[in-house]
C-alpha positions, -999 to 999 in steps of 0.1 A, spaced: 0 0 0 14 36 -8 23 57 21 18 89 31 41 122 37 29 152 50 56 181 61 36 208 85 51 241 94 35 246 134 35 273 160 51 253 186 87 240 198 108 209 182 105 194 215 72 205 223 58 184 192 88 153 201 73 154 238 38 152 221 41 124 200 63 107 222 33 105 250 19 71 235 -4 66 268 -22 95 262 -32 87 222 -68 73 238 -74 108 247 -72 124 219 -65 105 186 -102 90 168 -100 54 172 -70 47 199 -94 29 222 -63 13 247 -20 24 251 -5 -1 272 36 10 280 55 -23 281 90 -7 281 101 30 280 133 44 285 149 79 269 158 62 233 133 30 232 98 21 240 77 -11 235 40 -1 233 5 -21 230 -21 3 209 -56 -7 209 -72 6 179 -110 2 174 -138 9 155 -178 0 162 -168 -38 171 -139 -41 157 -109 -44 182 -71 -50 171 -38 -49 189 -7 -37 178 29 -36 194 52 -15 184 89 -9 191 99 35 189 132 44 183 135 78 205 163 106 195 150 140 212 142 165 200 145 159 165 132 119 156 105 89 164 105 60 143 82 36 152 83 1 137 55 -26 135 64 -59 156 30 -79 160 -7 -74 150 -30 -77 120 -6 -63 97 20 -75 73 39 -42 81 34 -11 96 65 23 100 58 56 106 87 87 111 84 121 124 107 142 123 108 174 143 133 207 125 131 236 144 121 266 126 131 292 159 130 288 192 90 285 193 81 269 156 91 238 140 85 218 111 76 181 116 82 158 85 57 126 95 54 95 67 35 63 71 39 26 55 16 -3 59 11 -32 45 -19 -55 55 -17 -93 57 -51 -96 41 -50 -84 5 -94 -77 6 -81 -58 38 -58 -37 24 -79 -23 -11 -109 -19 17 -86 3 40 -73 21 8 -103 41 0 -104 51 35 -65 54 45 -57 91 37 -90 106 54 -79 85 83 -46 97 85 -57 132 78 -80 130 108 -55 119 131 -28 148 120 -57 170 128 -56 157 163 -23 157 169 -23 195 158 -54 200 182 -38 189 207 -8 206 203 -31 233 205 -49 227 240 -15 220 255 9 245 242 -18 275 232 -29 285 198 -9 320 198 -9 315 161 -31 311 131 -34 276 119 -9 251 107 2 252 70 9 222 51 44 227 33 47 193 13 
């Protein structure tokens, strides 16, 4: 399945957005269809991570190891679940002291093939919801002192 890049220019620190994304236990709080974040392992450069993602009755687990290098990179890779394959990367480049640019691209490969042309139609208005929430929440933590995001790429 093709990915997806998106490169965002935001109102908000390098490290505010690393500490953001980096806070895996609190994705049921704000991201649509995180239903569960269970921490196995965390330390400054690694973490193991359970994420329940749901939606109606549907209910699937995925662990996943993330590769931690503050303030600039999280690379998460897939290690069990439904999927055949599943990596995401942000990167975080500051812009000034209180802007950055973060670079985020996603892979994923399903196991099922009927899965996978299913989840196609519906992949990039997924994704595009969930950038939203990582941007609105970025915006209830840190303020919304400026206008909106712009998408650079």
């Amino acid at each position: 399945m093709p990915g997806i890049h998106e490169v965002h220019a935001l109102p908000y620190s390098a490290e505010q957005m690393f500490d953001l994304v980096a806070d895996v236990a609190r994705y049921p709080e704000f991201l649509p269809w995180v239903v569960a974040t269970r921490i196995r392992s965390d330390t400054e450069t690694e973490m193991i991570a359970d994420m329940v993602v749901g939606f109606k009755s549907l209910r699937e687990k995925f662990t996943s190891k993330v590769h931690k290098s503050r303030p600039g990179l999280i690379d998460v890779h897939y290690v069990d679940g439904p999927l055949r394959d599943l990596d995401n990367k942000w990167e975080f480049r500051a812009l000034g002291p209180t802007s950055c640019e973060v670079d985020f691209c996603v892979d994923f490969t399903f196991k099922n093939r009927v899965f996978e042309a299913m989840a196609g139609q519906y992949f990039d208005r997924a994704f595009r919801k969930m950038v939203d929430a990582f941007e609105a929440r970025a915006a209830v933590l840190y303020g919304s002192s400026n206008s909106s995001a712009q998408t650079v790429a």
